[in-house]
LOLUMKOL-871982 format. One line per field, with one value per residue (C-alpha): residue number from 1; residue in one letter; x, y, z. Coordinates in steps of 0.05 Angstrom, whole numbers, padded with zeros to 5 digits. Last residue first. Layout:
N
seq = (NUM	...)
type = (A	...)
xx = (X	...)
yy = (Y	...)
zz = (Z	...)
***
This chain:
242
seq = (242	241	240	239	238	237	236	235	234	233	232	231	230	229	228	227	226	225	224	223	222	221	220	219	218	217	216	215	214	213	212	211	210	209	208	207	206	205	204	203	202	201	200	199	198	197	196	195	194	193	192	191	190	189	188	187	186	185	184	183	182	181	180	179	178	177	176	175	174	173	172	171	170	169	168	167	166	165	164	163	162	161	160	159	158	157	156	155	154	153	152	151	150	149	148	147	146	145	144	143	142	141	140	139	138	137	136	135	134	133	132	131	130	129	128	127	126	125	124	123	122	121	120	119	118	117	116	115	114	113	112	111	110	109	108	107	106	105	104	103	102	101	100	99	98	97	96	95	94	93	92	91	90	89	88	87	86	85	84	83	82	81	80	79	78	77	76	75	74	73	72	71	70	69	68	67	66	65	64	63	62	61	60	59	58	57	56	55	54	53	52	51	50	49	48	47	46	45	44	43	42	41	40	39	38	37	36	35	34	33	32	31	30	29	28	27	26	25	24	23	22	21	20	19	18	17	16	15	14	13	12	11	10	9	8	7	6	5	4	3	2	1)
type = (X	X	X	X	X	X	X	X	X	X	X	X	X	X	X	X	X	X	X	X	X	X	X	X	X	X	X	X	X	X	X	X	X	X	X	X	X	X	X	X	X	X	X	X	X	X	X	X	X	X	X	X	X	X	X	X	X	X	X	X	X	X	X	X	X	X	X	X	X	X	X	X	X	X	X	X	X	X	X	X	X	X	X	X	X	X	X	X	X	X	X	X	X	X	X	X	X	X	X	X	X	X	X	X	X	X	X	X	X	X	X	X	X	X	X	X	X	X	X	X	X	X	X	X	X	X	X	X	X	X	X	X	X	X	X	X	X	X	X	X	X	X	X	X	X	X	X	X	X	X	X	X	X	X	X	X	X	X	X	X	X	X	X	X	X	X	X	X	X	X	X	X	X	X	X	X	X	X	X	X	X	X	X	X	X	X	X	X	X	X	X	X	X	X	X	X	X	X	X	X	X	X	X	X	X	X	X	X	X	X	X	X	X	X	X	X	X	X	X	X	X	X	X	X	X	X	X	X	X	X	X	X	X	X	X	X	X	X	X	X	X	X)
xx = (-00229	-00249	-00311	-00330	-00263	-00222	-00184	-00114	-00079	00000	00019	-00042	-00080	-00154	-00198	-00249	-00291	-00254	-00279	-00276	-00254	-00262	-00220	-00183	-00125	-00150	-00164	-00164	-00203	-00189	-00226	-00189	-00174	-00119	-00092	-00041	00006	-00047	-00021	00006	00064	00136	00153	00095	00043	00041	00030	00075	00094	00170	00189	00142	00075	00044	-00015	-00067	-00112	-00180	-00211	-00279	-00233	-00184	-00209	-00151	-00127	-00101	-00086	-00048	-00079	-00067	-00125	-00153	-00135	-00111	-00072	-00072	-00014	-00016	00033	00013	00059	00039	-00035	00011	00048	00108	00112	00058	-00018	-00058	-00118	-00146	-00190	-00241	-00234	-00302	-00279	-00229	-00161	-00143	-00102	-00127	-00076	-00022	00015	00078	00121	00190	00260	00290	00350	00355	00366	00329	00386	00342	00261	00232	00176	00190	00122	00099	00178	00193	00131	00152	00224	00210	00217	00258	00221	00253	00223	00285	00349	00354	00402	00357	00304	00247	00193	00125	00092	00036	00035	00004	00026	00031	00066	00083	00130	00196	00168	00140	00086	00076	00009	00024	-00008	00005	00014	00077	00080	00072	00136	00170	00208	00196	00186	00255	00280	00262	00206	00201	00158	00113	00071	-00013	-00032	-00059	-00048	00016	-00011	-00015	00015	00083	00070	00134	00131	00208	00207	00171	00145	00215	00259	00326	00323	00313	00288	00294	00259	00283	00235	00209	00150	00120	00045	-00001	-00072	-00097	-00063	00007	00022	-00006	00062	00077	00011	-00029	-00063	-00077	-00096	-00142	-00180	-00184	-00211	-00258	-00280	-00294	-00326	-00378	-00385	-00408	-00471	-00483	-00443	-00365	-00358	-00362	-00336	-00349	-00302	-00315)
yy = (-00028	00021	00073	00139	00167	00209	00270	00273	00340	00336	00390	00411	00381	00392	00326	00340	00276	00212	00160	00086	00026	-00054	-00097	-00137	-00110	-00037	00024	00087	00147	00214	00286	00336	00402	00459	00423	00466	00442	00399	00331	00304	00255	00275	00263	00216	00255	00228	00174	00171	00108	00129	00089	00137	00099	00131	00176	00170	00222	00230	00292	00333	00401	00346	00284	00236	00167	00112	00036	-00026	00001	-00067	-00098	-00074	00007	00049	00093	00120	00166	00239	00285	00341	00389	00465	00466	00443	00380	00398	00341	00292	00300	00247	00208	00155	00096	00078	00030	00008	-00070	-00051	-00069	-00142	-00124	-00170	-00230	-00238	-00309	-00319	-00377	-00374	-00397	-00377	-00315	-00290	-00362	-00366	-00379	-00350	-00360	-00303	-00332	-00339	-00316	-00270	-00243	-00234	-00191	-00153	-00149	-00109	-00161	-00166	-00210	-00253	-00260	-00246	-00245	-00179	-00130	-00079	-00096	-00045	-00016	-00011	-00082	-00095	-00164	-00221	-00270	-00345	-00411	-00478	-00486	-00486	-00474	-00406	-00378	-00301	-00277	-00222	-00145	-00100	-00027	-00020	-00073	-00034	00008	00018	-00044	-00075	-00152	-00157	-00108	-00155	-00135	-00104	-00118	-00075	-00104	-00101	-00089	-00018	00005	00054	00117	00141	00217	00199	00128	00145	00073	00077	00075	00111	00051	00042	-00009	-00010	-00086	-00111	-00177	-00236	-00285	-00328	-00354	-00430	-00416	-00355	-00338	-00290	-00307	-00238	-00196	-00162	-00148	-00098	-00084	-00095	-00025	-00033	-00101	-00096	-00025	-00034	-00088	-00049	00022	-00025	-00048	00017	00053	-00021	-00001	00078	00078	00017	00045	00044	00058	00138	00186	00246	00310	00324)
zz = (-00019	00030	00023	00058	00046	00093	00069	00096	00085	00091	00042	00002	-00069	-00038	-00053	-00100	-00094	-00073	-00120	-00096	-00145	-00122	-00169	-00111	-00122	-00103	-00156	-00129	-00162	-00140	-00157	-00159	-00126	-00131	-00190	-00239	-00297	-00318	-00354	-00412	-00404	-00405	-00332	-00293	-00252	-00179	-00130	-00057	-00037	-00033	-00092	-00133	-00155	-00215	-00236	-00292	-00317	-00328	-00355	-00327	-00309	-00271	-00262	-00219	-00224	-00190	-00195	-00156	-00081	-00035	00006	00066	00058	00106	00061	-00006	-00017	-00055	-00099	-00143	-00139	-00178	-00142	-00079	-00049	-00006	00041	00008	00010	00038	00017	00073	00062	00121	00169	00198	00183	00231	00201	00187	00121	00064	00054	00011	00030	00070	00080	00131	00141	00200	00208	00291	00317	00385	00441	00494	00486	00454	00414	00332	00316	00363	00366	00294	00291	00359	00334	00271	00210	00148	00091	00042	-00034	-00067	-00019	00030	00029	00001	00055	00025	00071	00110	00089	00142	00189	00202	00251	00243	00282	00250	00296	00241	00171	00210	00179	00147	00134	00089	00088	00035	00051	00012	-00039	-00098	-00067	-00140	-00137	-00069	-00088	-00123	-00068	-00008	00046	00090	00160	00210	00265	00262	00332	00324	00254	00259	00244	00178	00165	00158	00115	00085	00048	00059	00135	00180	00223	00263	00255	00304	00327	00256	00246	00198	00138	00087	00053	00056	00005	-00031	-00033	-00079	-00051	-00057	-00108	-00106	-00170	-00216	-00233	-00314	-00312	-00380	-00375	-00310	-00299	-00365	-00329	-00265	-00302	-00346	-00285	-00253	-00318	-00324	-00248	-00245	-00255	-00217	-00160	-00143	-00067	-00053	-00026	00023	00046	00115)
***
């Protein structure tokens, strides 16, 4: 198994210069922690599935953690996807958490669409329950098992001429990442599909057969995947989580 590691000594005054740069450099380094929005509009889809337009294809459903989307104004380039909200009813005073897996095109800024089980734990299921309430939600770290290690995973397609790879099963949300090829760092972008690759027009390799990949989380914390194989629908597992 291909190891990792958390940010060390050595490595931290790189890893927080790689954060503070991210921030200043990148308009959407949103979410972060503590981000809330109040009396949102907030509904369910009968017919979601988990596959949505994160394309988290190769990440499992987290057990008991419910799926939502959320509005486009939020979505933009899927930052959000993989962020978890505690979302409260303004009705019953009721809360759930649950994972962002996709964009609600239709929705109004700052609403969230649920799946039914979500909609359900908080709303109940009692007949005559409206199917549109108003709702607050707040960014919170994604209760996974505290175990949980980060995932790397090749897209549909990726090769040494494609390089194209999510970060998954993370606790807090990835807003940064980068990858050494040949000892030289360079920076890689958020598709709308959740999927992080070279940007058109900027300098880069034109082949990776292995890199090494450093993901930066909201919460400043950096882990270095070491020579991860660029291949279609490989997951390497990390040692460390952000």
């Amino acid at each position: 198994m291909l190891k990792s590691s958390s940010a060390t000594s050595a490595e931290q005054s790189s890893s927080t210069k790689s954060f503070t740069n991210t921030l200043k450099t990148r308009e959407l380094a949103r979410p972060v922690l503590k981000e809330a929005s109040s009396n949102e509009q907030g509904t369910f889809w009968q017919g979601a599935t988990w596959i949505q337009g994160c394309l988290f294809q190769d990440w499992s459903q987290p057990k008991d953690l419910p799926y939502f989307a959320v509005a486009t104004n939020l979505y933009q380039s899927g930052i959000y996807c993989g962020t978890c909200f505690q979302i409260t009813s303004r009705d019953n005073q009721k809360s759930a958490i649950g994972i962002v897996n996709s964009e609600c095109v239709d929705c109004p800024a700052n609403a969230i669409d649920m799946s039914q089980d979500l909609y359900d734990k908080i709303m109940g299921t009692q007949p005559g329950r409206s199917g549109l309430s108003r709702f607050d939600w707040e960014v919170v770290p994604c209760p996974l098992p505290k175990d949980s290690k980060m995932l790397i995973i090749g897209k549909d397609g990726a090769s040494k001429w494609y390089l194209s790879l999510q970060v998954a099963n993370t606790f807090n949300t990835v807003i940064n990442v980068e990858v050494e090829v040949e000892e030289k760092w360079y920076p890689i972008y958020r598709k709308r599909y959740n999927y992080w690759e070279f940007e058109e027009g900027e300098i880069r390799p034109s082949v990776v057969e292995n890199a090494n990949v450093r993901v930066t989380c909201s919460n400043g914390r950096v882990v270095t995947i070491p020579e991860v194989k660029i291949e279609a629908h490989k997951v390497v597992q990390a040692e460390g989580n952000c």
